[in-house]
Backbone as XML, in Angstrom:
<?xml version="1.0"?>
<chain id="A" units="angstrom">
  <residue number="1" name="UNK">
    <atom name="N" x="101.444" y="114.395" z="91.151"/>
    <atom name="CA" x="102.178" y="113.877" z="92.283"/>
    <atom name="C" x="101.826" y="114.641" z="93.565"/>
  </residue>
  <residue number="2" name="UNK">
    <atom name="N" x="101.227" y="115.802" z="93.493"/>
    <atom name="CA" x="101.245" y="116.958" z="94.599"/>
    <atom name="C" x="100.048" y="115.973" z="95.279"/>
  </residue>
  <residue number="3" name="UNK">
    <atom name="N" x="98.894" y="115.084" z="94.683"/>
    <atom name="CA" x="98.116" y="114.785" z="95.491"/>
    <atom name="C" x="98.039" y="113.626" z="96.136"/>
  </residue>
  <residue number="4" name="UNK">
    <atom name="N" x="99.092" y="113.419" z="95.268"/>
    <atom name="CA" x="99.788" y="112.153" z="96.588"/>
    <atom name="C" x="100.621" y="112.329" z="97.563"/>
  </residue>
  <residue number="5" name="UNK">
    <atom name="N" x="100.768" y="113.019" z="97.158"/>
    <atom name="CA" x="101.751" y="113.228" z="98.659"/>
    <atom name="C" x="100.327" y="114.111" z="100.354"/>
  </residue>
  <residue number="6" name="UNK">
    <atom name="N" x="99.750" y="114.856" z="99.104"/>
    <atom name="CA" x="98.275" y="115.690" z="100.254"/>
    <atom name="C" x="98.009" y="114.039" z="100.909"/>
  </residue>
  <residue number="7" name="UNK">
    <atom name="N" x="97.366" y="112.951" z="99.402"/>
    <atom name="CA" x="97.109" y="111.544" z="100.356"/>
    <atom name="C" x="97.830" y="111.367" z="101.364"/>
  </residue>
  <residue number="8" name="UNK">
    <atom name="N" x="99.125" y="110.902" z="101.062"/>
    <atom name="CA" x="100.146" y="110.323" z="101.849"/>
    <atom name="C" x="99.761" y="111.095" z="103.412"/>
  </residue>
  <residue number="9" name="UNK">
    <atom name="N" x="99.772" y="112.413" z="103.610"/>
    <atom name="CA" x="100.021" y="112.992" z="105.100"/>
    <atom name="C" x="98.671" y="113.136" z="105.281"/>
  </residue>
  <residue number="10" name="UNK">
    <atom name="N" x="97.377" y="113.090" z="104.421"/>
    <atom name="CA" x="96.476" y="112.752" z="105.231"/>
    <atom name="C" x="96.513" y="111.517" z="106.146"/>
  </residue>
  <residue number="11" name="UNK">
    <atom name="N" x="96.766" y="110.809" z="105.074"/>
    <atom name="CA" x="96.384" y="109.089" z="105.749"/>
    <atom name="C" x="97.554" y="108.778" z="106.742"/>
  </residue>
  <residue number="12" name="UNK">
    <atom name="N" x="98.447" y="109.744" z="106.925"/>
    <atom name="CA" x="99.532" y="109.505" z="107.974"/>
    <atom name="C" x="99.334" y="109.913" z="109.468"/>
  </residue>
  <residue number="13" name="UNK">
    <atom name="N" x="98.641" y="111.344" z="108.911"/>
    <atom name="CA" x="97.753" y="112.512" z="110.447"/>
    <atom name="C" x="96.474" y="111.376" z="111.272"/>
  </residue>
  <residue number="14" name="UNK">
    <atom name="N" x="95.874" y="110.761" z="109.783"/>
    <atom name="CA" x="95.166" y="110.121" z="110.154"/>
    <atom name="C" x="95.214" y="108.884" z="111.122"/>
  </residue>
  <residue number="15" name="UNK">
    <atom name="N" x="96.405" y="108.282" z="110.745"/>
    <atom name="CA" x="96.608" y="106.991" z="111.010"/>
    <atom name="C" x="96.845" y="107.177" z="112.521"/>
  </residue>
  <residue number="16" name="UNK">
    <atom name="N" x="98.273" y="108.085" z="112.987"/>
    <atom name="CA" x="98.556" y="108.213" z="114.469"/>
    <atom name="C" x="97.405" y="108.785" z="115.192"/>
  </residue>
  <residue number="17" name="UNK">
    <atom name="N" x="96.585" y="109.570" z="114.800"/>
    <atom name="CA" x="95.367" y="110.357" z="115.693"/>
    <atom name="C" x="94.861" y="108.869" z="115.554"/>
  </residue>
  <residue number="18" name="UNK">
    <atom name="N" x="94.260" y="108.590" z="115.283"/>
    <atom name="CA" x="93.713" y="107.251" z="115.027"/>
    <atom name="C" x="93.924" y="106.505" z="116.458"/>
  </residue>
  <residue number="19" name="UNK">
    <atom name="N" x="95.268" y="105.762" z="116.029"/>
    <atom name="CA" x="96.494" y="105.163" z="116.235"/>
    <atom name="C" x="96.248" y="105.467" z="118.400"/>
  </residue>
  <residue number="20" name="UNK">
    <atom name="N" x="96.438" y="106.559" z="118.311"/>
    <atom name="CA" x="96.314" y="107.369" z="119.937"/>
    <atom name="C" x="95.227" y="107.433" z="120.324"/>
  </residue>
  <residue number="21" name="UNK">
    <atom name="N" x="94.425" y="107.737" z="119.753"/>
    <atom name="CA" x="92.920" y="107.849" z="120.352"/>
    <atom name="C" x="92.441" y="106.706" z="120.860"/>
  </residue>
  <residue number="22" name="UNK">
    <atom name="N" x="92.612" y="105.756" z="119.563"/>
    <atom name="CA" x="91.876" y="103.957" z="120.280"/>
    <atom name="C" x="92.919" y="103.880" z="121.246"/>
  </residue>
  <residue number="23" name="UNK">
    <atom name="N" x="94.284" y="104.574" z="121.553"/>
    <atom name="CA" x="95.121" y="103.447" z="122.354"/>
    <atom name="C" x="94.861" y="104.328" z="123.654"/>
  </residue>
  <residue number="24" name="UNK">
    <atom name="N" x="94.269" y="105.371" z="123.974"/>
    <atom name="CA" x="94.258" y="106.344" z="125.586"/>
    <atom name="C" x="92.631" y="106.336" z="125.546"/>
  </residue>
  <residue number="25" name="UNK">
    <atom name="N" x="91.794" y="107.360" z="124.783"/>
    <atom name="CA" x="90.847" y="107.668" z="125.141"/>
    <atom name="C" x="89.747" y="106.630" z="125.048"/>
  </residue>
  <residue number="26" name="UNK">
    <atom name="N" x="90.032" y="105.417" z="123.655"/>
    <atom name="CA" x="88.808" y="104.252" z="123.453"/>
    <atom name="C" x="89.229" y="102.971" z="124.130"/>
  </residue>
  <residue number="27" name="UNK">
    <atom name="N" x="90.175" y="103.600" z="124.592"/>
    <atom name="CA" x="90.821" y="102.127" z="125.246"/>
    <atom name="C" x="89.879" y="101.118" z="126.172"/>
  </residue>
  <residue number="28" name="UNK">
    <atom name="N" x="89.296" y="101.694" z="127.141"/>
    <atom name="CA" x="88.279" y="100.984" z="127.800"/>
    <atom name="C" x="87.091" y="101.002" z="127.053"/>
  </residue>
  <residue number="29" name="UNK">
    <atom name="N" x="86.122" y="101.383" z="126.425"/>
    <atom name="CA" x="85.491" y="100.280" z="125.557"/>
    <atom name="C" x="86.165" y="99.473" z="124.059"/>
  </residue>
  <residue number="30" name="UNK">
    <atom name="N" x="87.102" y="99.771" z="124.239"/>
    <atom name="CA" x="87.511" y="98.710" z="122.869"/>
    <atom name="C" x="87.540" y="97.364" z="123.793"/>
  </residue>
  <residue number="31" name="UNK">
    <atom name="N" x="88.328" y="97.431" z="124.764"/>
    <atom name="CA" x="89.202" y="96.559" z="126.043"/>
    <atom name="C" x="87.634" y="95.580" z="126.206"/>
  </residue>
  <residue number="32" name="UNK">
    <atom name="N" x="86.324" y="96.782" z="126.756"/>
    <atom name="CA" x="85.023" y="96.196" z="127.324"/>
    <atom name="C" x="84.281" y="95.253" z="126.031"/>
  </residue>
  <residue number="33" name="UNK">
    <atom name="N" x="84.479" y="95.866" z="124.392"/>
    <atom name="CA" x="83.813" y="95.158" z="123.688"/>
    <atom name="C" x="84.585" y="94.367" z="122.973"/>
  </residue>
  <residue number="34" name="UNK">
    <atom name="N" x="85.930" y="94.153" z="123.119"/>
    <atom name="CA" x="87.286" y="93.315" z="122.815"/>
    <atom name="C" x="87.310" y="93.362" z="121.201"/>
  </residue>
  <residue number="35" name="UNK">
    <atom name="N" x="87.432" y="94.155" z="121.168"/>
    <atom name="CA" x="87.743" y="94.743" z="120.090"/>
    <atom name="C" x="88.846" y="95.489" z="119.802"/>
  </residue>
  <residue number="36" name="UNK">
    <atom name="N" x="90.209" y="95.743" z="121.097"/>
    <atom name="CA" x="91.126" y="96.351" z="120.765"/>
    <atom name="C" x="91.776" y="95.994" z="120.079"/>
  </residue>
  <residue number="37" name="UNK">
    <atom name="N" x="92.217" y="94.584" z="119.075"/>
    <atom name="CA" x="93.427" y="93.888" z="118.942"/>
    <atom name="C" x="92.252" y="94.524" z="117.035"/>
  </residue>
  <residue number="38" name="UNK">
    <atom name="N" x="91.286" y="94.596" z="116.971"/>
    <atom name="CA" x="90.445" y="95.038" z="115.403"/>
    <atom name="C" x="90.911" y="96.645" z="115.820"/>
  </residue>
  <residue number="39" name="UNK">
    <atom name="N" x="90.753" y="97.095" z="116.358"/>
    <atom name="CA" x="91.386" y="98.851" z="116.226"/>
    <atom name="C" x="93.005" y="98.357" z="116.330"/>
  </residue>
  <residue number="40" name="UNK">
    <atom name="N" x="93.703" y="97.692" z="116.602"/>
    <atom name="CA" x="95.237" y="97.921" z="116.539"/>
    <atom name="C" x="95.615" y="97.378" z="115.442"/>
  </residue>
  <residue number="41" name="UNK">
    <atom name="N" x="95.165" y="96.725" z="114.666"/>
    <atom name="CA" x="95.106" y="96.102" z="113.479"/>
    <atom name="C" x="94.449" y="97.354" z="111.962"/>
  </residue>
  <residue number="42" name="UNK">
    <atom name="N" x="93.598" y="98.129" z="112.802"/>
    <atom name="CA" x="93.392" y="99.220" z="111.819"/>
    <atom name="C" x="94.166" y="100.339" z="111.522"/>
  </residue>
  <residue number="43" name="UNK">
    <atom name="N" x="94.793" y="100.085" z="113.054"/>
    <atom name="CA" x="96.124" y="101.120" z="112.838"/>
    <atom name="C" x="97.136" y="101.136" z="112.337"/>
  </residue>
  <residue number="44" name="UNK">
    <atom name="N" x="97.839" y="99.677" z="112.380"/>
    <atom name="CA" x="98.945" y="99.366" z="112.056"/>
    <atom name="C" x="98.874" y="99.128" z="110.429"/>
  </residue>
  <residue number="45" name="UNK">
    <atom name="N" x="97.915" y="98.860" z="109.559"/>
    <atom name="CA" x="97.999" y="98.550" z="108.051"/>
    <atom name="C" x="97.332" y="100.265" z="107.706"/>
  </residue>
  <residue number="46" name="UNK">
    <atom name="N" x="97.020" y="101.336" z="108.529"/>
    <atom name="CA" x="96.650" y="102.378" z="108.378"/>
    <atom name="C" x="97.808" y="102.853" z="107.629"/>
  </residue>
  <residue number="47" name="UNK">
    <atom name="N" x="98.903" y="102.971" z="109.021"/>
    <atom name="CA" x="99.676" y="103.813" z="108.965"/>
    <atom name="C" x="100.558" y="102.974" z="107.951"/>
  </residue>
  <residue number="48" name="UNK">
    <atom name="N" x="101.370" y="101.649" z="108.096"/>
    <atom name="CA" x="102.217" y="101.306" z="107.465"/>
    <atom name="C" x="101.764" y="101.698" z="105.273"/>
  </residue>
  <residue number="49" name="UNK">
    <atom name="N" x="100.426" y="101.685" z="104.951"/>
    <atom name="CA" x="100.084" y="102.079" z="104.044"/>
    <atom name="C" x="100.124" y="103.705" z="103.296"/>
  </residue>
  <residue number="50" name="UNK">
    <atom name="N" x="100.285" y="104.653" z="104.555"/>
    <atom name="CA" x="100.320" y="105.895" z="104.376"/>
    <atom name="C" x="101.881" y="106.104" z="104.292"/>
  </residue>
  <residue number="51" name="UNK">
    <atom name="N" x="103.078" y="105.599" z="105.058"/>
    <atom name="CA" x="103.750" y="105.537" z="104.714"/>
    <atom name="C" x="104.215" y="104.675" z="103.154"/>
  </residue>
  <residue number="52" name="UNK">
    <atom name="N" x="103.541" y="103.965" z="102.429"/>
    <atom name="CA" x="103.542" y="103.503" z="101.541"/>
    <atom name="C" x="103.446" y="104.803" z="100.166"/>
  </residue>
  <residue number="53" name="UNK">
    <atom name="N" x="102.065" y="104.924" z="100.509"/>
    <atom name="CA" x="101.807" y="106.094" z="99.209"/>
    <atom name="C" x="102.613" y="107.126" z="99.509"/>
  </residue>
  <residue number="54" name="UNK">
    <atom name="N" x="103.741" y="107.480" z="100.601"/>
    <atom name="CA" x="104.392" y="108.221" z="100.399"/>
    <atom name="C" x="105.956" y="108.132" z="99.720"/>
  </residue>
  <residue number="55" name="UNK">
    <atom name="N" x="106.034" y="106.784" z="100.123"/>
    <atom name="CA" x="106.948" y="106.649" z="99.074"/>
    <atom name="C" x="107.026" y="105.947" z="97.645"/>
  </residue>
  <residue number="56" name="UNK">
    <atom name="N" x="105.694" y="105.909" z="97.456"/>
    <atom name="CA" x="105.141" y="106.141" z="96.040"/>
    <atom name="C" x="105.557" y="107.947" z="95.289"/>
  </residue>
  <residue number="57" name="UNK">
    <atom name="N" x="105.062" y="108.619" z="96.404"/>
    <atom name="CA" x="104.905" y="109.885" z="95.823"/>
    <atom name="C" x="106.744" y="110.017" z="95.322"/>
  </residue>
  <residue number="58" name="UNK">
    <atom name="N" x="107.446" y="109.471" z="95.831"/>
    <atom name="CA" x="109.031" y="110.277" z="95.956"/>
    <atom name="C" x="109.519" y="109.104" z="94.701"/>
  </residue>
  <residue number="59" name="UNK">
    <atom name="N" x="109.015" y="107.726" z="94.804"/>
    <atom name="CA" x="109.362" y="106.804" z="93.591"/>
    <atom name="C" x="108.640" y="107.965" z="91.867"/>
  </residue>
  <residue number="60" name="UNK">
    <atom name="N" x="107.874" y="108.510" z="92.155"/>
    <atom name="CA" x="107.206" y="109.163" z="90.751"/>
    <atom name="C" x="107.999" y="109.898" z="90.435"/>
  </residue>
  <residue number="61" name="UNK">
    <atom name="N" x="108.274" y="111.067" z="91.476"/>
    <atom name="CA" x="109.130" y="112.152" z="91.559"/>
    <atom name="C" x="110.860" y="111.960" z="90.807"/>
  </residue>
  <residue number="62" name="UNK">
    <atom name="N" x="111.015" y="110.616" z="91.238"/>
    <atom name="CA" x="112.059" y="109.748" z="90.528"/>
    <atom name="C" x="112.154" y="109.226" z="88.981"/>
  </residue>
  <residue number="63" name="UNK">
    <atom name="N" x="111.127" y="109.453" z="88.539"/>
    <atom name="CA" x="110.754" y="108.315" z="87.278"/>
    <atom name="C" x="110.698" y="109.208" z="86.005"/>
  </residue>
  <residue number="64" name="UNK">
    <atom name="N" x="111.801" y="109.057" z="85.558"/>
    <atom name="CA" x="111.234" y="109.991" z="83.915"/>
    <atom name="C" x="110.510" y="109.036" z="83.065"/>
  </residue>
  <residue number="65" name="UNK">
    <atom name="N" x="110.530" y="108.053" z="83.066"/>
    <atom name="CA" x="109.333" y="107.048" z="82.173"/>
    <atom name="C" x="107.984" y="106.961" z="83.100"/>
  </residue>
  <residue number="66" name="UNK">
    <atom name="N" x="107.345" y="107.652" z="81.740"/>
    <atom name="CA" x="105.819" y="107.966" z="82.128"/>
    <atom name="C" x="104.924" y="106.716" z="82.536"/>
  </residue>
  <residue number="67" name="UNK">
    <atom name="N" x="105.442" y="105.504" z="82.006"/>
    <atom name="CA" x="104.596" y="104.045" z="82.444"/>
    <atom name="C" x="105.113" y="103.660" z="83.760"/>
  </residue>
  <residue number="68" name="UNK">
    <atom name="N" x="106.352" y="104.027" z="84.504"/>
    <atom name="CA" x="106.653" y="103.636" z="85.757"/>
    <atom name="C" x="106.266" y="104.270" z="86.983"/>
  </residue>
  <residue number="69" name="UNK">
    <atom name="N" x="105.972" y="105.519" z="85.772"/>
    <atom name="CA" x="105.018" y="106.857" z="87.037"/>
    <atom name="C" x="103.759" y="106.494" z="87.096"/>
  </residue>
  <residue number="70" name="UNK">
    <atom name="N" x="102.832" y="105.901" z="86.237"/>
    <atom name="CA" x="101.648" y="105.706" z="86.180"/>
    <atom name="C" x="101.271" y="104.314" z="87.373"/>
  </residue>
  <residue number="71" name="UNK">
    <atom name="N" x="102.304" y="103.455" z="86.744"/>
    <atom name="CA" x="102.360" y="102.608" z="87.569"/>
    <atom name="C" x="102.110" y="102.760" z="89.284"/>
  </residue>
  <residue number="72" name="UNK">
    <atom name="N" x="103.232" y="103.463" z="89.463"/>
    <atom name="CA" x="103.639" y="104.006" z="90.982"/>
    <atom name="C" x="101.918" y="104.596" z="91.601"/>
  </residue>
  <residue number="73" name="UNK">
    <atom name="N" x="101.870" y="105.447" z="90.364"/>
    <atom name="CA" x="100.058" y="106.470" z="90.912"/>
    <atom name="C" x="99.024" y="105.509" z="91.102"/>
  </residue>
  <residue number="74" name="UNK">
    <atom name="N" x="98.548" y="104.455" z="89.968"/>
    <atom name="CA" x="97.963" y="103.293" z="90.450"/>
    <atom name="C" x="98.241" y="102.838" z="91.618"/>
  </residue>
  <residue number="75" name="UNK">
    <atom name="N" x="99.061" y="102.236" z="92.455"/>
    <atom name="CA" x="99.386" y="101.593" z="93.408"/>
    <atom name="C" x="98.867" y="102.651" z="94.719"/>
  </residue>
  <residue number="76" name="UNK">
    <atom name="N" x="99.185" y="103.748" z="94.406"/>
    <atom name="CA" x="99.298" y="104.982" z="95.318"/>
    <atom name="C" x="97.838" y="104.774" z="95.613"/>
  </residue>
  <residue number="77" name="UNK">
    <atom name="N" x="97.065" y="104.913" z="94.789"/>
    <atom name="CA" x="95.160" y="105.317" z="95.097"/>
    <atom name="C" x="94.481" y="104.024" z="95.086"/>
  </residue>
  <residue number="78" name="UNK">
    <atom name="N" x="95.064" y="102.614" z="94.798"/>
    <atom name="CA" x="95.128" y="101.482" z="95.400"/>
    <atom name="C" x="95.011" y="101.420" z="96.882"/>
  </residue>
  <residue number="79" name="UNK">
    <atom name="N" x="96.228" y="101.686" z="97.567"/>
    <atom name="CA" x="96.283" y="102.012" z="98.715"/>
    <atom name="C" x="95.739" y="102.548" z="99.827"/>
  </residue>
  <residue number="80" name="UNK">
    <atom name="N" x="95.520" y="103.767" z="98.717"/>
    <atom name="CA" x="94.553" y="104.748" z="100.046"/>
    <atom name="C" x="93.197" y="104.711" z="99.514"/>
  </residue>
  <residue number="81" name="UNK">
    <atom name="N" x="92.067" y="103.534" z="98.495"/>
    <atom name="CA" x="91.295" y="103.359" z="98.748"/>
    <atom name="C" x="91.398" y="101.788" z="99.545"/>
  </residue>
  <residue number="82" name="UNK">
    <atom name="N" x="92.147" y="101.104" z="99.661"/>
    <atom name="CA" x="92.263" y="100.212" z="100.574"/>
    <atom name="C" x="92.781" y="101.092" z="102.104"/>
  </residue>
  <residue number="83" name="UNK">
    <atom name="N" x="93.244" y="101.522" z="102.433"/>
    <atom name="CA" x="93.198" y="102.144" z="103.916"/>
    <atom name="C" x="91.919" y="102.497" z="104.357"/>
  </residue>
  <residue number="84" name="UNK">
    <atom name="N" x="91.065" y="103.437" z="103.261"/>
    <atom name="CA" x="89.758" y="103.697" z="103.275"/>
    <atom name="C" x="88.854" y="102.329" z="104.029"/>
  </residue>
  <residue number="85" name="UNK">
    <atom name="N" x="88.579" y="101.400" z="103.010"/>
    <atom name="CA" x="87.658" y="100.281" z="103.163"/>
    <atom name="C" x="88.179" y="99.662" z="103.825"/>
  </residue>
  <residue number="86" name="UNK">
    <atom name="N" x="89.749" y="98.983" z="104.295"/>
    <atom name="CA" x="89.867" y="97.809" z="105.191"/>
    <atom name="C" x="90.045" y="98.241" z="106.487"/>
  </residue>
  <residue number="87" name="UNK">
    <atom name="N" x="91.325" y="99.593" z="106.679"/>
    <atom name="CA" x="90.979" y="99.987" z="108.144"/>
    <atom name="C" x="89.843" y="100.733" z="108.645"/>
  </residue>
  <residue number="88" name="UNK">
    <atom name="N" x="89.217" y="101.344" z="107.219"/>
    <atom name="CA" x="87.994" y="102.220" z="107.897"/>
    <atom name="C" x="87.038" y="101.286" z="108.466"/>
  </residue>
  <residue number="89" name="UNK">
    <atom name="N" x="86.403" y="100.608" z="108.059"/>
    <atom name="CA" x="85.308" y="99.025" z="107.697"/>
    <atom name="C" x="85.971" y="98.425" z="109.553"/>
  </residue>
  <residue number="90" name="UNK">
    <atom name="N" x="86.954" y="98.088" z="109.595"/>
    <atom name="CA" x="87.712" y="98.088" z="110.990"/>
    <atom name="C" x="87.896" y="98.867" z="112.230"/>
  </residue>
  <residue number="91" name="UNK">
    <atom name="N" x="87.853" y="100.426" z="111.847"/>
    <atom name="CA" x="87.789" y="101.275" z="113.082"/>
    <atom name="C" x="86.085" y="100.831" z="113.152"/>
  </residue>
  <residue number="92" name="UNK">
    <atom name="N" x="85.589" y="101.516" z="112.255"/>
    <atom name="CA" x="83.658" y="101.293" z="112.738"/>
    <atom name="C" x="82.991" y="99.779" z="112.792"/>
  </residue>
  <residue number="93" name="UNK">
    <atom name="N" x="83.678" y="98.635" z="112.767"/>
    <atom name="CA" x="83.096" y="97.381" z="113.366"/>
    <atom name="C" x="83.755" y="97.214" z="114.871"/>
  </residue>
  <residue number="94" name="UNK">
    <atom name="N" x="84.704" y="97.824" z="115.234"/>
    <atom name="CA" x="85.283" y="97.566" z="116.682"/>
    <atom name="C" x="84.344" y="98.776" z="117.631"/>
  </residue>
  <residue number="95" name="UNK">
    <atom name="N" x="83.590" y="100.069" z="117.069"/>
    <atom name="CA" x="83.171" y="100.510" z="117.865"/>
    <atom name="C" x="81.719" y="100.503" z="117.705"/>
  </residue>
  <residue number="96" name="UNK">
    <atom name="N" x="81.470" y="99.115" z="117.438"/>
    <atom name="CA" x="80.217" y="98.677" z="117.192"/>
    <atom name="C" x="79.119" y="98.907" z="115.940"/>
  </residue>
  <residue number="97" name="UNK">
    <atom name="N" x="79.833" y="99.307" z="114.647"/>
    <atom name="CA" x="78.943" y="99.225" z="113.425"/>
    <atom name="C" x="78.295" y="97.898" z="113.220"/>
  </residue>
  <residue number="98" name="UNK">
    <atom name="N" x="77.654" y="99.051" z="112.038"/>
    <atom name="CA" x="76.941" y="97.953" z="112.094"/>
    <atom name="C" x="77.474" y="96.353" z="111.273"/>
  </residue>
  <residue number="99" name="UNK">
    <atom name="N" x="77.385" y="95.625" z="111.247"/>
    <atom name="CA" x="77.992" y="94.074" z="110.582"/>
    <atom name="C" x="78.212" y="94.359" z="109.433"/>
  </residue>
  <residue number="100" name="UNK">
    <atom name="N" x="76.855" y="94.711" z="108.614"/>
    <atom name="CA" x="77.133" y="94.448" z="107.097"/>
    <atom name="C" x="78.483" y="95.309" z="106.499"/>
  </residue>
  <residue number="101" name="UNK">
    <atom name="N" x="79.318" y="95.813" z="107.436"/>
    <atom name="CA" x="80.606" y="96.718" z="106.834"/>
    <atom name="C" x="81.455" y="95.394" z="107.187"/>
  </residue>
  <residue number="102" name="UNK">
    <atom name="N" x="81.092" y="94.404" z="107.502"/>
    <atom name="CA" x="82.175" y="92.854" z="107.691"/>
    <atom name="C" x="82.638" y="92.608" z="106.354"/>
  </residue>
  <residue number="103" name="UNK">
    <atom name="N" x="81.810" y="92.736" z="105.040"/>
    <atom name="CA" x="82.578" y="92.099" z="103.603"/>
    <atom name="C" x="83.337" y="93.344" z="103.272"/>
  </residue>
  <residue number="104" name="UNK">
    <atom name="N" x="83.218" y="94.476" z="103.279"/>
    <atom name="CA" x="83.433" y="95.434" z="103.067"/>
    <atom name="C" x="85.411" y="95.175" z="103.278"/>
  </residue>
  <residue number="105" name="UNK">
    <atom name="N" x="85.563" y="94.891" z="104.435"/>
    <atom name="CA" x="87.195" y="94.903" z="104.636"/>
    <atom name="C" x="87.891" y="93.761" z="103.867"/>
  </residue>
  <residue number="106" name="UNK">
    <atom name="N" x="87.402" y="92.805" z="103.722"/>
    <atom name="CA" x="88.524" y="92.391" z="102.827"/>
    <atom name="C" x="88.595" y="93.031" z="101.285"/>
  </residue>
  <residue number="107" name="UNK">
    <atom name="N" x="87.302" y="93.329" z="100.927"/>
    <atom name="CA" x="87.709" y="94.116" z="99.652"/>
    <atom name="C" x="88.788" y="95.696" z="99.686"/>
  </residue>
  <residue number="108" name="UNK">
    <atom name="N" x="88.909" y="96.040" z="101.120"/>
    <atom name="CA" x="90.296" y="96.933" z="101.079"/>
    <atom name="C" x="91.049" y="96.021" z="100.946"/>
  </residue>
  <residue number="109" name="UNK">
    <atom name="N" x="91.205" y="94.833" z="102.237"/>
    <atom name="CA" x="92.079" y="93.915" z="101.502"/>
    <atom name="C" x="92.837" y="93.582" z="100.217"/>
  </residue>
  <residue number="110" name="UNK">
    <atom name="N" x="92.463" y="93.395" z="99.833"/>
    <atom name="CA" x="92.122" y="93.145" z="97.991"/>
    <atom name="C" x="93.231" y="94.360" z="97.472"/>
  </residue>
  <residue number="111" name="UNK">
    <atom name="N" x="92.769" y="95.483" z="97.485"/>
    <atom name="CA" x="93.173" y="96.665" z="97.220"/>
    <atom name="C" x="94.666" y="97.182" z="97.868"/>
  </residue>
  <residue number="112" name="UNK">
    <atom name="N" x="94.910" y="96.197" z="99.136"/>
    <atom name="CA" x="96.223" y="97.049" z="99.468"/>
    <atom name="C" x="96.707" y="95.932" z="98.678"/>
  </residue>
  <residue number="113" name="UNK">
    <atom name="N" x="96.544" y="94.564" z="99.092"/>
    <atom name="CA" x="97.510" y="93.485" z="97.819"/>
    <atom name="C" x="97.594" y="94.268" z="96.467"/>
  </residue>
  <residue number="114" name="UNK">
    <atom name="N" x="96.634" y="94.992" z="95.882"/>
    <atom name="CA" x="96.833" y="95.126" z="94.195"/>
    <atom name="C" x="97.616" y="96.087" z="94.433"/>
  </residue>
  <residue number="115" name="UNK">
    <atom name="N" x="97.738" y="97.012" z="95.101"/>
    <atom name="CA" x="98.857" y="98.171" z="94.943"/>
    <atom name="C" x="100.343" y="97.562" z="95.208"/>
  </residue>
  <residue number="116" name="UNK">
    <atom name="N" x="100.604" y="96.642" z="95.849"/>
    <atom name="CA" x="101.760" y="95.751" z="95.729"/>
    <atom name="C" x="101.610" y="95.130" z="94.421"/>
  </residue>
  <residue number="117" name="UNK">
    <atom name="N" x="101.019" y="94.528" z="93.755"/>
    <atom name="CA" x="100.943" y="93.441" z="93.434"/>
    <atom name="C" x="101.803" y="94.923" z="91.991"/>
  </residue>
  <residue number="118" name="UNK">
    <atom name="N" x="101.002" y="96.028" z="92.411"/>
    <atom name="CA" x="101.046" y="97.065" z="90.833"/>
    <atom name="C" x="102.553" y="97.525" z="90.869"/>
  </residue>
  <residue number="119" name="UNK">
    <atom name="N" x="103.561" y="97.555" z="92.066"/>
    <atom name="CA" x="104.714" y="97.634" z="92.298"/>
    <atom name="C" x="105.063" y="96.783" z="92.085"/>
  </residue>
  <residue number="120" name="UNK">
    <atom name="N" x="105.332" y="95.758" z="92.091"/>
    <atom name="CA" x="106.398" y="94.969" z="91.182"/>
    <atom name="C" x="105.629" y="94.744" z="90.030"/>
  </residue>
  <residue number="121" name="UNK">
    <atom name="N" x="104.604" y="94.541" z="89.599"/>
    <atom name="CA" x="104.625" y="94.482" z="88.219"/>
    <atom name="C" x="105.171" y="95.395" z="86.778"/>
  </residue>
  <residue number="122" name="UNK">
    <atom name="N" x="105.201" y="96.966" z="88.143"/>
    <atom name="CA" x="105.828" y="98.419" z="87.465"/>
    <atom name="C" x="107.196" y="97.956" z="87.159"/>
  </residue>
  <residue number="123" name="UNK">
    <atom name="N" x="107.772" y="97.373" z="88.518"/>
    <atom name="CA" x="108.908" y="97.648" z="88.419"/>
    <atom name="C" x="109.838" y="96.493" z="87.379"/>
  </residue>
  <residue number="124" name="UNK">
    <atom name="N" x="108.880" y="95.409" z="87.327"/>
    <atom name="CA" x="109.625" y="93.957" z="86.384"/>
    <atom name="C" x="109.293" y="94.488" z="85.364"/>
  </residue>
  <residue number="125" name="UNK">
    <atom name="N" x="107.783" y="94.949" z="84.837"/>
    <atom name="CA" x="108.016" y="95.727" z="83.440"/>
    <atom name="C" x="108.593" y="96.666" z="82.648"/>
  </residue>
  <residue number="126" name="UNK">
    <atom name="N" x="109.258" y="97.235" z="83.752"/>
    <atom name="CA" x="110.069" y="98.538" z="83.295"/>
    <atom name="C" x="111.587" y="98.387" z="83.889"/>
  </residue>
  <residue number="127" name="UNK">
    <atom name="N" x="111.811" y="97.267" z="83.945"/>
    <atom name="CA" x="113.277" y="97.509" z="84.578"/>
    <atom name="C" x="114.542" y="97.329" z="83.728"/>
  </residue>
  <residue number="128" name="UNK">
    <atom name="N" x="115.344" y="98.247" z="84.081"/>
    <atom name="CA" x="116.308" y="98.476" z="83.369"/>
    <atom name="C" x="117.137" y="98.001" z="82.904"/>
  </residue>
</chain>
């Protein structure tokens, strides 16, 4: 659990530096290559996801059944390899990567749905 939670406040430090940087310092070329609304979009499923695996980390911390904890940890590294690929794939196509990282984001896509999809399936299979 300890390294979900290290996830969780990485991808949280990450998300607002992020989050601030495109919105003061990249602001005029995001604005020039219109691309701000793809960086505010990387931010916002950044962060709302980092807050996610963090309360993954505190749902485990909760769980004396070992299949609802496993569950929870799946979803958790779900997550933050979907933050990885869909907002990362997103910060570097708005500041001009190169294209072929275009399929790349929906397969984070993909990945933040399955970490939902792994929360309720935890939670209907194991519920009390």
């Amino acid at each position: 659990m300890k390294i979900i939670k290290i996830i969780a406040a990485a991808a949280g430090t990450s998300a607002v530096a992020l989050g601030a940087f495109g919105a003061h310092a990249l602001r005029p070329l995001l604005t020039e290559r219109g691309s701000l609304d793809t960086w505010q979009t990387a931010s916002i499923y950044h962060l709302l996801h980092a807050v996610a695996i963090l309360a993954a980390a505190v749902a485990i911390g909760d769980q004396a059944a070992p299949l609802r904890a496993r569950g929870w940890k799946r979803a958790a590294y779900c997550w933050a390899a979907g933050i990885t690929l869909f907002s990362g794939s997103l910060y570097v196509l708005a500041l001009g990567g190169p294209r072929w990282l275009g399929p790349i984001t929906p397969l984070g896509g993909v990945l933040l749905i399955a970490g939902w999809f792994l929360v309720a399936f935890t939670s209907r299979r194991n519920a009390d």
